[in-house]
N, C-alpha and C positions, 0 to 999 in steps of 0.2 A: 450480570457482571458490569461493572461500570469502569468506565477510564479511569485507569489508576491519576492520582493526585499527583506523582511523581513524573505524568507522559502528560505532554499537550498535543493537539491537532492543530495548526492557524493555516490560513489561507488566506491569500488575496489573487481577484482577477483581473486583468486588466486587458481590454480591445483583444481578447482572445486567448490571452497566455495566463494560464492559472502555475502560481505559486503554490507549491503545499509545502508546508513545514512541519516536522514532524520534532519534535524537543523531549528531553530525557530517556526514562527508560519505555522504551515503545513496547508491547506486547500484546498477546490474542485479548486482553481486555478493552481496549481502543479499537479492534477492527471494525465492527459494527457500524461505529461512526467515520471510521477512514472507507470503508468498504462505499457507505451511504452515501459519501460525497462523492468521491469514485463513480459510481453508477448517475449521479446527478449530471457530472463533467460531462463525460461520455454523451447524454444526451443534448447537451449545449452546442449548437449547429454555427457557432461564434469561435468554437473552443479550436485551436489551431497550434498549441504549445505548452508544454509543461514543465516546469522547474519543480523536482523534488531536493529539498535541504533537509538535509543529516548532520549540518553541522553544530547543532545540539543535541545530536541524538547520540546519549551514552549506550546504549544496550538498542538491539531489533532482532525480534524472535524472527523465526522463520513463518508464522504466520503474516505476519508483518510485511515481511518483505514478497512473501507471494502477492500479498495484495498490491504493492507498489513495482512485481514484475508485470502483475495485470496492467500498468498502463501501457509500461512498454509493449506488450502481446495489441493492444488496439491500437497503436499507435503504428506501429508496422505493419497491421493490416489497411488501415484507414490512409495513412499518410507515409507511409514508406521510411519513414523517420526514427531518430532515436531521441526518448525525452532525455534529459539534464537531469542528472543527480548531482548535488555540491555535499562533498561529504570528507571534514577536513579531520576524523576523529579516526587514526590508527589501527585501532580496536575495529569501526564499523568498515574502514577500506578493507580489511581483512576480510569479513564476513561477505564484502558483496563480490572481490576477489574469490572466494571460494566457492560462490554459488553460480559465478560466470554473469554477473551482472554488464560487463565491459563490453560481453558482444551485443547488449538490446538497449545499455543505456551511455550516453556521453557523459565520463565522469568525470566531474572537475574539484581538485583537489585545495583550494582556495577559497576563504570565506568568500559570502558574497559580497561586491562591491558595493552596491546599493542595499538599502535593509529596507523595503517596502512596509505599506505598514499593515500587518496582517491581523484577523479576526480569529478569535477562538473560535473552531468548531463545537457547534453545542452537542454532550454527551450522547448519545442515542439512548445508550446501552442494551442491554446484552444480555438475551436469557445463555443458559447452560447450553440448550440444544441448540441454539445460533451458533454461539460460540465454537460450538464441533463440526458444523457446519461451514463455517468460517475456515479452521481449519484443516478439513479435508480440500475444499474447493481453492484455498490459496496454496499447498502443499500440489497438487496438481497442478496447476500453473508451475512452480518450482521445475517441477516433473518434466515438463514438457519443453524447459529450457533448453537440456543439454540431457547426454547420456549420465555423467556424474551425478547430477542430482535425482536423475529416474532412480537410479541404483539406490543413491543416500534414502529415497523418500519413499521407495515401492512401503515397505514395511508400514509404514506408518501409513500411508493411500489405502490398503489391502487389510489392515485391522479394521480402520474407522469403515468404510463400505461392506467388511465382515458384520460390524456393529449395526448394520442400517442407516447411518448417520445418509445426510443426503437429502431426506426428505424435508420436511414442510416447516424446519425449528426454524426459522428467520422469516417466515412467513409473511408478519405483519412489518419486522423489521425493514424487511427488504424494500418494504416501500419507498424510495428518497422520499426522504421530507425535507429535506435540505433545501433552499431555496436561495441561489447565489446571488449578492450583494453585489453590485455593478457600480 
């Protein structure tokens, strides 16, 4: 599966605070490469902040956004903190409204004042079996938010683990290969 044409990835780092910006229609075809960078950040012993912008983001499945509740879940464990989402699109306040994003993330409803200048993520991509993989493990996260979401996502957690899903499809994916730009 590759990132759709119509979603971008960018980022910029700067003395510890990574920007990720996430533009148009985001969905489970991009997580692979959002997911990769994710696990990159995390190991970066510099990394102290994070700003996620929504504010060109038209559409974000719930894949998507599990993986961008994963930073908040490390972010509260690591630093007691909640990252920044800037997300000034109706339609997306709605959705992060809904899934109880308010209580893990600081959301700010205002373009950004500065526009750094950010880097495309280069595509990973995405076998089928990653992709389910993907997923089931960012649907969990959801899960583990609130009682709301447990409820919304049991069904869909409880197929894909009926399916076997879980095992080894992201395997070579999951390596970061991402290597951040300073």
């Amino acid at each position: 599966m590759n990132q759709s044409s119509a979603s971008r990835v960018l980022y910029a780092v700067h003395q510890g605070t990574y920007v990720l910006k996430l533009v148009g229609d985001v969905r489970v075809s991009c997580c692979a490469t959002l997911d990769d960078f994710i696990e990159g950040m995390f190991k970066d012993p510099q990394m102290s902040a994070v700003v996620i912008d929504l504010s060109e983001t038209t559409i974000i499945d719930s894949t998507a956004l599990g993986l961008v509740a994963k930073i908040a879940v490390f972010f509260r464990k690591s630093f007691d903190i909640k990252p920044v989402i800037i997300s000034t699109n109706p339609d997306v306040d709605r959705i992060l409204d809904s899934m109880g994003f308010e209580a893990v993330f600081n959301i700010v409803h205002e373009a950004p004042v500065i526009d750094p200048a950010l880097a495309d993520l280069p595509d990973k991509g995405c076998t089928e079996a990653c992709a389910t993989e993907k997923v089931l493990e960012a649907h969990k996260i959801l899960m583990s938010m609130n009682a709301k979401n447990a409820e919304t996502f049991k069904e869909v957690v409880a197929t894909l683990e009926d399916q076997g899903v879980g095992g080894a499809g992201c395997q070579d994916i999951n390596k970061p290969t991402h290597q951040v730009n300073r």
